[in-house]
N, C-alpha and C positions, 0 to 999 in steps of 0.2 A: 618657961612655959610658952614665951612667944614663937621662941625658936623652934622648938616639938608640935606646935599644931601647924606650924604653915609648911608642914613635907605633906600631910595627906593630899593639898592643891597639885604637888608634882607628881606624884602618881596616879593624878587622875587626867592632868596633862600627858603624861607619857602615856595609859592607856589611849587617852583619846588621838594620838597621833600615829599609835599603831593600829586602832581601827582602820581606817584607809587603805594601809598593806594588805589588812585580811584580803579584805573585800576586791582585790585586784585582778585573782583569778575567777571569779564569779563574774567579773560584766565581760571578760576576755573569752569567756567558751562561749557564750549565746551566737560572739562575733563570728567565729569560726564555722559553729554550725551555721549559721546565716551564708557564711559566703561560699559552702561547699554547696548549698542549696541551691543557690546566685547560679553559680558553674555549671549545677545539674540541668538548671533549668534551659541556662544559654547554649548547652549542649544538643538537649533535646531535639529541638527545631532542627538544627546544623544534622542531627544522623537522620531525619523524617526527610530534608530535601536531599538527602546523598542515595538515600535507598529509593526517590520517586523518580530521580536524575535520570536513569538508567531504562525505564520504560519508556519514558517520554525520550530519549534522544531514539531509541530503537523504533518507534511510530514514525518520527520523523526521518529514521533513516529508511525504513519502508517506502514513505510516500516520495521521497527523493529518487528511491530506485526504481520505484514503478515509474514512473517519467520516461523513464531510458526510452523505451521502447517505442513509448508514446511519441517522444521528442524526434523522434528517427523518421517514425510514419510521418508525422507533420514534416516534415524538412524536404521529405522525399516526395510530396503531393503538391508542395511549392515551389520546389524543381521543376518538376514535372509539367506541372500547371502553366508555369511562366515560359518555360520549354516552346510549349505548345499554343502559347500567346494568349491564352484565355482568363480574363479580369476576373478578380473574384466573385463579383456579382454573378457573373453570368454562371460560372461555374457552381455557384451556391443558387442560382433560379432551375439549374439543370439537376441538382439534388433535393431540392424541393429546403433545404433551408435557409438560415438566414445570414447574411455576408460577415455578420460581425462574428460566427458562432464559426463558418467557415475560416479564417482569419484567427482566430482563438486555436482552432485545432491546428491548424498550421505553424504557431507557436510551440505546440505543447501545454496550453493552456485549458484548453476542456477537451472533455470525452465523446466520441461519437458509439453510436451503436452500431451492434454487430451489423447491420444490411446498409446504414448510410457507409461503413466502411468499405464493403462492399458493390458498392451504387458509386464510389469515387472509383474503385480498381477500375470500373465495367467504362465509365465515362473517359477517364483518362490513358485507358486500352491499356491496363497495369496488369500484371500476374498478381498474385498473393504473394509470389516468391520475392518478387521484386519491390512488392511496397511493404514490405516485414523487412527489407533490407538484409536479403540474404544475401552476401557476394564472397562466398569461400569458391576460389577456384579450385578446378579440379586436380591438380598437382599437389593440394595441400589437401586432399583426402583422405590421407595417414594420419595428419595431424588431429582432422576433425574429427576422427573415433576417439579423443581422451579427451573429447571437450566434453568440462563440465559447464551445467547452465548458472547462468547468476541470474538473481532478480532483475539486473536491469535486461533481461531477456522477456521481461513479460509486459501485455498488453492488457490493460483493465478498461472497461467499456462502461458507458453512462447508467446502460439499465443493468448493471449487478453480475456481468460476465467478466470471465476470467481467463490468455489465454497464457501460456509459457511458453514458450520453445524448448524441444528436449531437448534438441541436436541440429547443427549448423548440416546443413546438405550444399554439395554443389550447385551453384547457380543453373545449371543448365538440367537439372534433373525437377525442376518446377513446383519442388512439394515442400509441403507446411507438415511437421511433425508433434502436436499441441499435444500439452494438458490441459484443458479448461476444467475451469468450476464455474457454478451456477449456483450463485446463492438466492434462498426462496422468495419466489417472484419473480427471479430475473429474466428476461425477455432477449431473444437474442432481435428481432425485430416489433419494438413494440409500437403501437399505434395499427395492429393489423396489415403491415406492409411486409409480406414475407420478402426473403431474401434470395436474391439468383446472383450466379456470379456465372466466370468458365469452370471447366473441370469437373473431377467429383468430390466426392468427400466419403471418407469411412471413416468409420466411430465404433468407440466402444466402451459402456458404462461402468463405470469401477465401483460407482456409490451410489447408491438412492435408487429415484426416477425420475428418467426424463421425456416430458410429455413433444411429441415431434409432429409437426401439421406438413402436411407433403402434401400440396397441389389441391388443398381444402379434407384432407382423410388425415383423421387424428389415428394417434400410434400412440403406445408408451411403453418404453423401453429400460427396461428395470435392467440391476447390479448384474453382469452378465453375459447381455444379450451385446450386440451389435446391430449396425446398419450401414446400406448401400445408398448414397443420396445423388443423383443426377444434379449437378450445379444449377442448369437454366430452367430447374424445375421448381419452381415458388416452393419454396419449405421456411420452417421457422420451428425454433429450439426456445421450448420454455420452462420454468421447476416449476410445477402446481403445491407441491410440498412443502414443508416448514423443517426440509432437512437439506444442507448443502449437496449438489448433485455434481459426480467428478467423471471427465470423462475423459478417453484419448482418439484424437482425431489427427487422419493424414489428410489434409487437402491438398489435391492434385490440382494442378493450371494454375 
């Protein structure tokens, strides 16, 4: 009798030691889904900065190429400037601005407006051809019909102007070939100081309108039209609209 009741304790032993096995695969899946979760998550962020990567290097490669142009005018008015012995003071008292802002643009560092750029050509006896840094010689004028433009060919100004070069010209033919844009507001002389330079200027509007002050006689020259502008004749180019205005302009001298 002793020996017949003490089996019931080992089959409750042997169940109780196979409980444990059950239960092996029940706390192992929770882990799994947890860590495919873990992965998802850590993923997430990593594909959010891959897809933002790609805007933001393209802004930056913008503002890097807009420089071009910029860096060239500044380079070429410190040439120029030093050339012709004149301190930066004096030559920013003769522009009417300030030496540190002169000095900045000379870097490539800040933007002037369309008439201080202007007001530097006229002082330092410069073409537009020559301070745009145009120098394709005429022997390579074959060449310069398959030229395409790159951004670092464009010029962007303080108050909201825009310009590009289409097409490189021979140095000796003295003309500027632009697209500008005019986003709304932009002033090509603001503070009321309209703009005279040499030469002429023809234009003609692709987009919008643009309001034109010639010699104190307002104009506005909507998607279309064209205009004849006498350089040493005070004019000034501004968008009164809240819609980008495009235009194409030759300046000659």
């Amino acid at each position: 009798m002793t020996a017949t009741g003490a089996e019931p304790p080992r089959k409750a032993a042997e169940s109780t030691a196979v409980a444990p096995k059950k239960s092996l695969p029940r706390t192992s899946a929770p882990r799994k889904a947890t860590t495919k979760k873990a992965a998802a998550k850590k993923a997430a962020p990593q594909k959010s900065v891959q897809q933002n990567a790609s805007p933001k290097r393209q802004v930056r490669k913008k503002k890097e190429e807009e420089k071009g142009l910029g860096t060239s005018v500044g380079k070429t008015v410190r040439a120029e400037r030093t050339r012709q012995g004149i301190p930066v003071r004096e030559l920013a008292r003769r522009l009417g601005v300030s030496p540190s802002f002169l000095s900045q643009f000379e870097l490539g560092q800040s933007q002037a407006a369309v008439n201080t750029l202007f007001s530097i050509a006229t002082e330092l006896n410069l073409s537009l051809d020559v301070l745009l840094g145009n120098n394709v010689e005429p022997e390579r004028e074959s060449v310069s019909k398959d030229h395409e433009p790159r951004l670092s060919d464009c010029l962007t100004f303080r108050s909201g102007v825009r310009w590009q070069r289409l097409a490189n010209t021979p140095e000796n033919h003295q003309v500027q070939f632009l697209h500008t844009e005019y986003e709304p507001g932009a002033d090509s002389a603001p503070g009321d100081a309209p703009q005279t330079h040499s030469g002429d200027d023809y234009g003609y509007v692709l987009e919008g309108t643009l309001t034109i002050d010639v010699d104190g006689m307002r104009r506005l020259l909507n998607s279309g039209e064209a205009i004849h502008l006498v350089g040493n004749v005070p004019h000034r180019l501004r968008n009164e609209t809240d819609q980008t205005v495009k235009a194409i302009w030759f300046v000659l001298g």
